[in-house]
C-alpha positions in Angstrom: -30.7 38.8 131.0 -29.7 38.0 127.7 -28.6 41.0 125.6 -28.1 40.8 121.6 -26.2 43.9 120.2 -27.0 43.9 116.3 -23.5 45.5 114.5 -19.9 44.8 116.0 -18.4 48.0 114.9 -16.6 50.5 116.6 -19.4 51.7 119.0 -21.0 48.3 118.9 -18.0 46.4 120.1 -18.0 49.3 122.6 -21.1 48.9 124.1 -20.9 45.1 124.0 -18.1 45.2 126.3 -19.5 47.7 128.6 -22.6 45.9 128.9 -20.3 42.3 129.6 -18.8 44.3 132.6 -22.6 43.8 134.2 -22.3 39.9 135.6 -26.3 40.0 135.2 -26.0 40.4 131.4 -25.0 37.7 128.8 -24.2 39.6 125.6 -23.9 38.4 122.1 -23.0 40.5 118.8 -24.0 39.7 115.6 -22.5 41.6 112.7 -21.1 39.8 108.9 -17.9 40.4 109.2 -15.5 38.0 110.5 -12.7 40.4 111.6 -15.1 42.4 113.8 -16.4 39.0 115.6 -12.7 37.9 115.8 -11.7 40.9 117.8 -14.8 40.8 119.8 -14.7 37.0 120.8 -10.7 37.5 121.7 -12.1 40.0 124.6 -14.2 37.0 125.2 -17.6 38.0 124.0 -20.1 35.7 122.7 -20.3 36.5 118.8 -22.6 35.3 115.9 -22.2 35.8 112.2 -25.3 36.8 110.4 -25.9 39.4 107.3 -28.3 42.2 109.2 -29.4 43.7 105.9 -31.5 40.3 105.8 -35.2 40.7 108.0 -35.2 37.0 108.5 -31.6 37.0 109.5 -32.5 39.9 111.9 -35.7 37.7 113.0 -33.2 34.9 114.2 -30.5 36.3 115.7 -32.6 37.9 118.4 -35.2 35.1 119.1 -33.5 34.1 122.1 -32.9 37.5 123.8 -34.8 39.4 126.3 -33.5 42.8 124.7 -31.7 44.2 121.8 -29.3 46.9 121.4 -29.0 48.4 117.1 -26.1 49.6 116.0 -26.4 49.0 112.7 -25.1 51.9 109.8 -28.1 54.0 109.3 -28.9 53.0 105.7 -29.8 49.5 107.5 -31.4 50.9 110.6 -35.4 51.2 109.8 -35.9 47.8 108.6 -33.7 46.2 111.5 -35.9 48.2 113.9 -38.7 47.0 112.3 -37.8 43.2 112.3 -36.5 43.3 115.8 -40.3 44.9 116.8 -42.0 41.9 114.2 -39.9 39.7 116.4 -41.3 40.8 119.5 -38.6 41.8 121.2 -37.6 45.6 123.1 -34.7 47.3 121.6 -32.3 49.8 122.1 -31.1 51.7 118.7 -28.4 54.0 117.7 -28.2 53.3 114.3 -29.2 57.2 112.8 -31.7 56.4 109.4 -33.5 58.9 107.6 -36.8 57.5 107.6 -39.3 58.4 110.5 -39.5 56.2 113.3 -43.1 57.0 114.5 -44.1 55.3 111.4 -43.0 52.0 113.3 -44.9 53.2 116.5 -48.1 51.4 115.8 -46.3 48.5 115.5 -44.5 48.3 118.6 -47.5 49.6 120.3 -49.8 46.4 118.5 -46.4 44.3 119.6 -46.1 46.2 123.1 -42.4 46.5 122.7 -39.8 49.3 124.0 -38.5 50.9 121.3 -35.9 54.3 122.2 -34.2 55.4 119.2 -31.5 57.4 118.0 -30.1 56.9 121.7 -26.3 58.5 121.3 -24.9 61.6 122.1 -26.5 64.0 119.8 -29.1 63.0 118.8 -29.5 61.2 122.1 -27.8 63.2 125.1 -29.4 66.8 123.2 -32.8 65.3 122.8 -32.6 63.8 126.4 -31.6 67.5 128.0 -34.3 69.3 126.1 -37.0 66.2 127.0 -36.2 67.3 130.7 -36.0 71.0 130.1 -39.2 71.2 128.5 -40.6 68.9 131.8 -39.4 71.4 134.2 -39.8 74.7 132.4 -43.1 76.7 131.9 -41.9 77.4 128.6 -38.6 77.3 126.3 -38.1 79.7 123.8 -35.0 78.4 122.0 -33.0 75.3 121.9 -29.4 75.0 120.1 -26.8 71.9 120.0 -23.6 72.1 118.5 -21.7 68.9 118.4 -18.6 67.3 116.7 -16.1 64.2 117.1 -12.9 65.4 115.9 -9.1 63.9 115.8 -7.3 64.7 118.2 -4.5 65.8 115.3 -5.2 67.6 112.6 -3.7 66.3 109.6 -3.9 67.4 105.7 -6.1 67.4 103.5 -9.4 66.8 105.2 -8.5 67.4 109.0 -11.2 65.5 109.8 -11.1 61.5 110.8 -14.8 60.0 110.5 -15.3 58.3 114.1 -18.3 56.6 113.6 -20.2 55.6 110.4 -18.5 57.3 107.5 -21.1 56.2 105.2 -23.4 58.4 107.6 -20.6 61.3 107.5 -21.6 61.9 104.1 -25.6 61.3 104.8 -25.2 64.3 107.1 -23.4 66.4 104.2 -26.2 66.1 101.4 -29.7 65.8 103.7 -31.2 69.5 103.7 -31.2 70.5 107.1 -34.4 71.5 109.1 -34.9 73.5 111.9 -37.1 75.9 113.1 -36.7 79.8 113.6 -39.4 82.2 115.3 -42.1 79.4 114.6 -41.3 78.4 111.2 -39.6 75.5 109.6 -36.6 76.1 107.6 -35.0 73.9 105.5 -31.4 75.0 104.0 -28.7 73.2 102.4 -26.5 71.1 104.8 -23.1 72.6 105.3 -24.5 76.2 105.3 -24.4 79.1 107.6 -20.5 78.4 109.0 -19.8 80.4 112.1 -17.1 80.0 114.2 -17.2 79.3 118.0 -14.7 78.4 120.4 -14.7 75.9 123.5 -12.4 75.7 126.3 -9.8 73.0 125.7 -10.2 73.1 122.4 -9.9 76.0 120.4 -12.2 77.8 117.2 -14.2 75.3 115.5 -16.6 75.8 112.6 -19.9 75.1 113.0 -22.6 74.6 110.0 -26.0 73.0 109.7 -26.8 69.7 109.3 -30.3 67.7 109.9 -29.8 66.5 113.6 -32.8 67.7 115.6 -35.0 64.9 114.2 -37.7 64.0 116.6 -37.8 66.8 118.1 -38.9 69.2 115.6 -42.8 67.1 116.5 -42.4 66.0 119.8 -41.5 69.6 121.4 -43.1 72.5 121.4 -40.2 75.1 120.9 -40.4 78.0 118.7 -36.6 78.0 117.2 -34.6 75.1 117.3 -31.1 74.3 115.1 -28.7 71.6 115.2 -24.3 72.3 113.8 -22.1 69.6 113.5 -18.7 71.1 114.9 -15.6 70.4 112.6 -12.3 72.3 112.4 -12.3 75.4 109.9 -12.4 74.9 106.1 -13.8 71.6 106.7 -17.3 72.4 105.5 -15.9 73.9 102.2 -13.8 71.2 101.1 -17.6 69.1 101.4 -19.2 71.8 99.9 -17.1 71.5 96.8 -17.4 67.7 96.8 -21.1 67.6 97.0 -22.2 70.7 94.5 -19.4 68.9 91.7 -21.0 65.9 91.8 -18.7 63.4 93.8 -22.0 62.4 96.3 -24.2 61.9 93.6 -25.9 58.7 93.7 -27.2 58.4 89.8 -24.7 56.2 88.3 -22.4 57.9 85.1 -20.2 56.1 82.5 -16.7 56.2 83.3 -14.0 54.2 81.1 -16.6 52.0 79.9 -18.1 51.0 83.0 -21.7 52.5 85.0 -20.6 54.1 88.6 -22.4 55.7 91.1 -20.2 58.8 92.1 -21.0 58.3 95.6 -19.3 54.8 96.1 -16.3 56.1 94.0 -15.8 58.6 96.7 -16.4 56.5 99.2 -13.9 54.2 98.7 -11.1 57.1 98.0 -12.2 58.7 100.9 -13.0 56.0 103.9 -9.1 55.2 103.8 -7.6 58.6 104.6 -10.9 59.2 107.0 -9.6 56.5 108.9 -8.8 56.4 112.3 -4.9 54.8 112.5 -3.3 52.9 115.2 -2.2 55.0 118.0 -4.6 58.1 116.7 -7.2 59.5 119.1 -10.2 61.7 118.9 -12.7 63.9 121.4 -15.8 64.8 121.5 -16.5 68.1 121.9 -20.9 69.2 122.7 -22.7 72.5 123.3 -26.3 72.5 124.4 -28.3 75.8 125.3 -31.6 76.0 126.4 -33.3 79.5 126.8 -36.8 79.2 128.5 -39.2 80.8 131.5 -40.0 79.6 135.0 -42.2 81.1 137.0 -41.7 84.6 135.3 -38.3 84.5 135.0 -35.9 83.7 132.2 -32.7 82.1 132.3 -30.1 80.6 129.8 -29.6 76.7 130.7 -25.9 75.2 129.1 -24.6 72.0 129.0 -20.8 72.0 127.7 -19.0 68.1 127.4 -15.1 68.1 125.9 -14.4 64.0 126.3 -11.3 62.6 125.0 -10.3 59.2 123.8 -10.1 56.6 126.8 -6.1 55.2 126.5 -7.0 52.8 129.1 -9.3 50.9 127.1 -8.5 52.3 123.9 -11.9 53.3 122.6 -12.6 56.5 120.9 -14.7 59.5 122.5 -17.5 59.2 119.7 -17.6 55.4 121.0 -18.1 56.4 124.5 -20.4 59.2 124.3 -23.0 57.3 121.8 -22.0 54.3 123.1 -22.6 54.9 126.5 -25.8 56.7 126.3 -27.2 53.6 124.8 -26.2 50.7 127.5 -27.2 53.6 130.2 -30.5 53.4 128.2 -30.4 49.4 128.0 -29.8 49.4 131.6 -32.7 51.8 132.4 -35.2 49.4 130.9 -33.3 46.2 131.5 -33.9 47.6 135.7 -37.8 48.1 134.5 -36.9 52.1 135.0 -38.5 52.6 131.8 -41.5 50.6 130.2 -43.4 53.2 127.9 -44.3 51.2 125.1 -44.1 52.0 121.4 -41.3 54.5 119.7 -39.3 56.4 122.2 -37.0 59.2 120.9 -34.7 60.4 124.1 -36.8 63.5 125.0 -39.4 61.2 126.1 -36.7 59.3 128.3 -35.9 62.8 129.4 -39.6 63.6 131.0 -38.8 61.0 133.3 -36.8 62.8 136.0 -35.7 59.4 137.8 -34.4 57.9 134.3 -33.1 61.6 133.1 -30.9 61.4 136.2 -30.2 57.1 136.2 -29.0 58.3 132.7 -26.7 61.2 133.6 -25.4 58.9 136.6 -24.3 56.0 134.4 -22.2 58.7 132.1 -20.7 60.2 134.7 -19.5 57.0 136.2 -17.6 56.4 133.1 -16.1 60.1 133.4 -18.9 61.3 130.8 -19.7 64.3 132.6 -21.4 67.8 131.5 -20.7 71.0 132.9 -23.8 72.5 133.3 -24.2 76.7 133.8 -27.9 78.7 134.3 -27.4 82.3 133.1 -30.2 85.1 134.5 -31.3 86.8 130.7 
């Protein structure tokens, strides 16, 4: 089968060589820049230079491919999704936009293409337990992820390194979040409500809201639902002060004579120091709790995942846990596991008990592996 991965980047490149382990795939990655494909052909992967912002360069850089995986920054990701599905072809995406999938579900219905989205580790893993929960349940009552990819060193000013997308760091700082509580959607201010919590291994992190649950807040019926991105504390303050003083804006202003957008100011200061350097590793620290009845009786379902940077391969945790979760997904339909057509958010994977477990079998034999608790309430 022949397998195009749209975006060498750090999870791209990691998924490309995870999927080139399999003798029965032949993998390709496109992406524009010439360094990425450089590094990717010297571990011997077929590459192809191509600028993905471009439909029609989208259009032929999968025409001869079975199946496609996106990893694409998320500013990009609708319309790649969208040309991949106008090019007839089943994809795989990771590649976290804003805009709503479903509105591309008619068309990969009309097209009768496979289309699972936002397939990482949260959203993707957290949407996949609760897709299975909800299954197997009579009813759940709350849902809750917490999840963060951290260095593995903390290290002035920020303490934070971004390990995937930081262009997308910064999305999740200034989208409102929504969630729901008691039955109602909420929307506050991303960055709001910090708590600390603790995890084995790792210590107090803060935790604050951000907009993860996505799909989920209209493809499950749960009365309250939330979504925090984990970060170590005083992160969220240092943001906070960014964002309300203007240094995320996105309306240009005049500075020395010239029109800027604050935004890509910041960006370019920041994206240095957020960095990952040689020799620096990160983990990837996830909390998901379930809370829900069967047959009469209530119980407190948890999943709990601390991974850590892989020094045998050197690829980051963020890469392995988003990146993973997606060629687990690729190889789920690639096997014909999985055929619903249309737009597929994880929680539909997760109905599936056979390709709920095929999913948590592939992590695990990477040494992705969840400990899982039930709790009597």
């Amino acid at each position: 089968m022949k397998i195009v991965v749209l975006g060498g980047g750090r999870v791209g490149s990691a998924m490309a060589r995870d999927l080139a382990r399999d003798p029965s795939f032949e993998v390709t990655v496109v992406d524009a820049s010439e360094g990425a494909l450089g590094r990717l052909a010297d571990w011997g992967l077929k590459t192809q230079q191509a600028d993905l912002a471009d439909a029609a360069a989208v259009k032929r850089a999968v025409q001869d491919h079975d199946l496609v995986v996106g990893a694409v920054p998320g500013f990009m990701g609708f319309n790649t999704l969208k040309a991949v599905l106008e090019a007839d072809k089943d994809i795989v995406d990771i590649s976290f936009f804003d805009e709503d999938p479903f509105l591309l579900d008619g068309l990969a219905r009309e097209r009768g293409r496979i289309a699972i989205v936002d397939c990482g580790v949260a959203p993707g893993c957290s949407n996949l337990v609760l897709g299975r929960m909800a299954a197997e349940l009579d009813r759940v009552d709350n849902f809750t992820c917490m999840v963060g990819g951290l260095p593995a060193v903390r290290t002035w000013p920020f303490e934070f390194k971004a390990v995937f997308s930081p262009i997308d760091v910064i999305e999740e700082y200034t989208r409102p979040a929504r969630f729901k509580r008691f039955g109602e959607m909420v929307t506050l201010p991303a960055l709001s409500d910090v708590e600390p919590v603790d995890f084995p291994g790792v210590g107090t992190l803060e935790a604050f809201n951000t907009d993860g649950l996505r799909s989920l807040l209209k493809t499950v019926d749960v009365p309250s639902m939330i979504e925090k991105t984990l970060r170590f504390p005083g992160h969220a303050d240092k943001m906070r002060m960014l964002r309300e003083t203007g240094f995320f804006g996105t309306e240009p202003v005049e500075a020395g004579g010239a029109r800027v957008r604050p935004l890509d100011l910041t960006a370019k200061l920041l994206f240095s120091s957020w960095q990952l350097g040689p020799g620096e590793e990160d983990f990837t620290v996830l909390r998901i709790v379930v809370e829900g009845e069967k047959d009469g009786r209530r119980s407190r379902y948890a999943w709990d995942l601390l991974d850590r940077f892989d020094r045998a391969t050197h690829t980051t945790s963020m890469a392995r846990t988003t990146g993973y979760t997606c060629t687990a997904a690729v190889r789920l339909v690639a096997a014909g596991l999985y055929d619903r057509k249309g737009i597929s958010p994880p929680e539909f994977v997760g109905r599936d008990a056979g390709a709920y477990a095929f999913i948590l079998s592939e992590l695990a034999a990477r040494g992705i592996n969840f400990q899982e608790t039930v709790t009597p309430l």
